[in-house]
N, C-alpha and C positions, 0 to 999 in steps of 0.2 A: 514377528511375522504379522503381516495386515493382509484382511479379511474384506471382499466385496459381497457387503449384504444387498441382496434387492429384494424389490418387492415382491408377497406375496404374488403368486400365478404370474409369474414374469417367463418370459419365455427366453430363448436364448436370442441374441442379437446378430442381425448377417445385413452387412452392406459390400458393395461390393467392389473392387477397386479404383479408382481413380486414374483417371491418364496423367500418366506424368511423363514429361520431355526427355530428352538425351542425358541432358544431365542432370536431371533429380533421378534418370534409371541410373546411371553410375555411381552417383553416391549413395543410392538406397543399396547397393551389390557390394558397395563398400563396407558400409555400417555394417550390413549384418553378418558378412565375414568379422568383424569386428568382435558383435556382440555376440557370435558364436564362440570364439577366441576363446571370449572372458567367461565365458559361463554364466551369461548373464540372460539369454532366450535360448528355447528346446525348439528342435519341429515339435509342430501342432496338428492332432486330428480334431481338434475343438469344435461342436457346433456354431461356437462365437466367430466371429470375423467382423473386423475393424480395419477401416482401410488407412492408406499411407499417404500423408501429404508434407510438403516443405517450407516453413517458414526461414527469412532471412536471420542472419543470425547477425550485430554490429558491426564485427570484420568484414563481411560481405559474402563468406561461407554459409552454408544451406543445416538446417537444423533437422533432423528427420523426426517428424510428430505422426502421432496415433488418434487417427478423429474416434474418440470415442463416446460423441456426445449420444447417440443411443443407446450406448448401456450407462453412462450416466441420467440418462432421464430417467431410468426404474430404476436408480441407487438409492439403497435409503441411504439420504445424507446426512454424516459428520458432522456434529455442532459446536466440535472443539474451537474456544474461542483462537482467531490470527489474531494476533497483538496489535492496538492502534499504534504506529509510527510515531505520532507526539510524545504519546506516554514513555515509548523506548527511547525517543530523546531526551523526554525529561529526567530518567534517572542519571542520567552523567554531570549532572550538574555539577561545578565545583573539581570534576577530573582537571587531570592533567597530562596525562600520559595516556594512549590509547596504542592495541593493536588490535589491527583488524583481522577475521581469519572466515576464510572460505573452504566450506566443505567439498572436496574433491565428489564430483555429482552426486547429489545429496542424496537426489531418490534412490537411487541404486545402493545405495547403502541399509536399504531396507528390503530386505527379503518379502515376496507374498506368500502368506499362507496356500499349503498346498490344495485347499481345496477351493481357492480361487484362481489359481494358475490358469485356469485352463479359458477363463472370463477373459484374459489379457489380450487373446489372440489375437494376431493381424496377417492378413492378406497381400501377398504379393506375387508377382509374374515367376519370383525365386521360390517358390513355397509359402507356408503358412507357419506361423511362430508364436510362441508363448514369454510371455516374459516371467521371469521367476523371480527380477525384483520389482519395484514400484517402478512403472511407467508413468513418464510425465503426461497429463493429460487424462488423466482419472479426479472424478470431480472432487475425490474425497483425497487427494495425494497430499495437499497441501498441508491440511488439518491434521490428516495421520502423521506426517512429516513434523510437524510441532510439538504435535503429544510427544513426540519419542522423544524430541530433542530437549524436551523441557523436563521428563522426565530425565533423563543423563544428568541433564547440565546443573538439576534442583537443588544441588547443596550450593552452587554459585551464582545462583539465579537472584537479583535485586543485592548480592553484595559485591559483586567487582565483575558481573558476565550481562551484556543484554542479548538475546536470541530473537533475531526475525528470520523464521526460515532457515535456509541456508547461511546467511549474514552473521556475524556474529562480531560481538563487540567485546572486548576486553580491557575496563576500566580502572584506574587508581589515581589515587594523590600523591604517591611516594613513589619513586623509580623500583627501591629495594624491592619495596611490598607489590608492587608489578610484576618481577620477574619472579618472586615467590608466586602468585595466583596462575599466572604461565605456567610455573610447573606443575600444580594442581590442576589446570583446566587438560593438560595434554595426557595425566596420569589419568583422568576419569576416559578421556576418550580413548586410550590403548587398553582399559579393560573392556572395553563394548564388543571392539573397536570398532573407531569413526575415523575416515582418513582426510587432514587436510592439505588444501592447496596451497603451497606454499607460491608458487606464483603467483599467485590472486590474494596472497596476505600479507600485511605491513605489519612489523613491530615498531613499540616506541615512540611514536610519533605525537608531536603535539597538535599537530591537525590530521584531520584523517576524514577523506568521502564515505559518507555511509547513511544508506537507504534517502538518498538523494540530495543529503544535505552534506554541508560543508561544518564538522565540529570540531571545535577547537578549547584551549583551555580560557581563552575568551567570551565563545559561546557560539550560537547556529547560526545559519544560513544558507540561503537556497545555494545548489550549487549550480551554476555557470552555465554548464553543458543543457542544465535542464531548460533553460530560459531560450533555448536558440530555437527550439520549437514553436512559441510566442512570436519572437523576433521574426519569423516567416509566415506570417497571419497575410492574407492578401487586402490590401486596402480597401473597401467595397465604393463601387463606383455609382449606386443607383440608390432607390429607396428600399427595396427590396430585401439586400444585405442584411439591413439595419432595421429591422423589422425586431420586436423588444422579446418575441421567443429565439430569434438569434443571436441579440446580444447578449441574451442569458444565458443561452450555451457558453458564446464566448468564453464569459464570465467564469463559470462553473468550471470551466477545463482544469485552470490551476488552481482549484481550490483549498489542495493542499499549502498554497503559500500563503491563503488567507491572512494565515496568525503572526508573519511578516507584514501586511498589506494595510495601511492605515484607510481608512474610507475605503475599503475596497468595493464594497455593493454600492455608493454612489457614482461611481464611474460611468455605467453603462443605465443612466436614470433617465436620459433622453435621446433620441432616437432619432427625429427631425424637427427643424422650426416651422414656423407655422405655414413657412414660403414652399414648403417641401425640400428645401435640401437638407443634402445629408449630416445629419452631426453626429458623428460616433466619436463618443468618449472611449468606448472601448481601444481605438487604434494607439490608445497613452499608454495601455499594459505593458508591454512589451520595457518601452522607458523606464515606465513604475518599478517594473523586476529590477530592472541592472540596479535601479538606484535603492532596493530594499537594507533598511536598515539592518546589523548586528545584532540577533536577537537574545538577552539575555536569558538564563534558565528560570524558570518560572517559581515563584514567591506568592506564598497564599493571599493574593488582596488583588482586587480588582476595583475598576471605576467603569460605568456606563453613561452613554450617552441615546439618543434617541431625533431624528429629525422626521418630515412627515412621510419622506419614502424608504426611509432604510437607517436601520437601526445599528450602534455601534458596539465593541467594549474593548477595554484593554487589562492587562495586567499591569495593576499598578507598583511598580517598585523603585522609590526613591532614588534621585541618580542614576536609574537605568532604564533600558528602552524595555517595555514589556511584552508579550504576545499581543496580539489583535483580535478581534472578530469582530467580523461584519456580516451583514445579511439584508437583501433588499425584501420590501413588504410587498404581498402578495393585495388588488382589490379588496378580500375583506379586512385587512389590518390596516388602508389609507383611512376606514374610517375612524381609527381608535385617536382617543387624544393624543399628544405628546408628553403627559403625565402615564397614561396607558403603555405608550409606548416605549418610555423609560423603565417600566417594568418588567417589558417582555425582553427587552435588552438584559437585564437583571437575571428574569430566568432562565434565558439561553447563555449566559455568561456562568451561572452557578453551575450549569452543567460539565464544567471544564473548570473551576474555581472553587475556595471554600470561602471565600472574604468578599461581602460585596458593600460598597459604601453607598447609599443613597438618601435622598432625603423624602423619597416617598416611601416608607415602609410598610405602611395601611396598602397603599396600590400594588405595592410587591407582594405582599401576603394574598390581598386578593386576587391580582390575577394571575399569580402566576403557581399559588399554591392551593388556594379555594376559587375555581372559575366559575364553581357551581354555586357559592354563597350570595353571588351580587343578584340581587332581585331587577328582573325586567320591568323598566317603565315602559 
């Protein structure tokens, strides 16, 4: 059971409800015949109240969410680390066999302790309601959602299981030795019990989408569906568009494909010539995506590079394509060398690497590990 702590002298939260159309009042009259069903919300005489609104869901079906960002601002917040995405695809390195498996709604698979039940409440034209499990949309759901799942899953956690969330990944080298951890992973979740989605999970498979990429016994890649987002970028017609805190935006949007992205922070380096028209490097992303190389799984050794507006590095590994990172330079680092700046290359690379090759290791040591040793002239 999970617990909303807040802050000292907080008081209870009351907003009040939201208009909603014909048909988000029909599916909210829906739902919560629904969630009365399951035993999943009580009527509520709660001081709290939180109101009801609808986001789209992909199918084009309506999602019923609980604004609870007022009692999330006096929550003390959850510091359980979410797992970085890279790191859960870098333990599959070398699989061969994946299945993927989805938690039948994850939150709700988590009871709230009783003496926060009453915190959950929300407001509508039908009555007021409590939820008795984790509602999505509590700031702390996500973090309590992992603790638990990481606790269940810890005896297969980093040897044949990766957990993000709900997500779940289930790895091996051997077909045998996969259908062996399958039965292990389903035995730990029928003692909990956690119930999963069989619709929404694959066995077996040698490729399998997951947490946005496409992995295979080959190795990653962005997956497809994610890039058509990019692909509908609007062309800018003036100078304005193209203004260099916009292309920076740009930029940053997919910055999860970075470690795909060879040169990626040079792309969006200039902005207009001197005549004022517009020249956006930016409008090649989109191209750049489709054509992203096959990213092999990551090998402790890297190599950096450094030019005067944006800094490189790669994972180096013989024969194969490595990971990327790029990063454009901010006015105070245009003035650094390009010896400087191969350093900072270096120490932003070792922050994701343990092997770095270079040939300025006095600069490396200085600036990127003693900043405070170099004496101002």
């Amino acid at each position: 059971m999970k617990a909303i702590v807040e802050e000292p002298r907080s008081k209870p939260t009351f907003r009040v409800p939201y208009q909603l159309s014909p048909t988000e009042l029909a599916n909210m009259k829906k739902q919560i015949e629904y969630l009365l069903a399951k035993g999943l919300i009580r009527p509520s005489t709660s001081p709290y109240t939180a109101p009801v609104l609808f986001t789209p869901k992909p199918d084009g079906s309506l999602r019923m969410c609980i604004d609870y960002r007022a009692l999330n601002k006096q929550t003390i917040k959850n510091k359980y680390p979410i797992p970085r995405i890279d790191d859960r695809l870098d333990q599959l390195r070398g699989a061969t066999v994946f299945s993927k498996l989805d938690l039948r709604s994850g939150y709700w698979q988590i009871r709230m302790a009783d003496n926060s039940v009453h915190k959950t409440a929300f407001r509508t034209r039908y009555g007021s309601y409590d939820y008795l499990v984790t509602p999505f949309g509590l700031t702390n759901a996500p973090t309590m959602f992992q603790a638990e799942i990481n606790h269940i899953l810890r005896p297969l956690l980093d040897e044949c299981v990766v957990v993000y969330l709900d997500d779940i990944l289930v790895y091996l080298w051997d077909m045998q030795q996969h259908v062996e951890h399958l039965q292990r992973f389903f035995e730990i979740l029928r003692r909990k019990p956690f119930y999963v989605k069989l619709s929404k999970s694959d066995f077996a498979l040698e490729k399998v989408q997951f947490l946005g990429h496409i992995v295979s016994t080959q190795g990653v890649h962005i997956d497809p569906k994610k890039i058509e987002a990019v692909r509908m970028w609007k062309t800018p017609e003036n100078v304005k568009p193209c203004h260099p805190h916009t292309i920076r935006r740009q930029r940053d949007r997919p910055s999860v494909l970075t470690k795909l992205w060879s040169n990626s922070s040079a792309q969006p380096a200039r902005t207009k010539s001197p005549s004022g028209t517009c020249i956006c490097p930016s409008l090649s992303l989109p191209t750049t995506m489709l054509l992203m190389p096959l990213l092999n799984r990551r090998r402790s050794s890297s190599v950096t590079n450094a030019t005067h507006s944006h800094l490189n590095s790669q994972t180096y590994q013989p024969h194969e394509k490595g990971r990327k990172m790029s990063r454009l330079n901010d006015d105070v680092r245009l003035r650094n060398t390009q010896l400087e700046e191969e350093a900072l290359a270096s120490r932003d690379e070792l922050q994701r690497q343990t092997v770095v090759t270079t040939t300025s290791l006095r600069a490396v040591w200085e600036k990127a590990f003693q900043p405070q040793a170099r004496s101002t002239p």
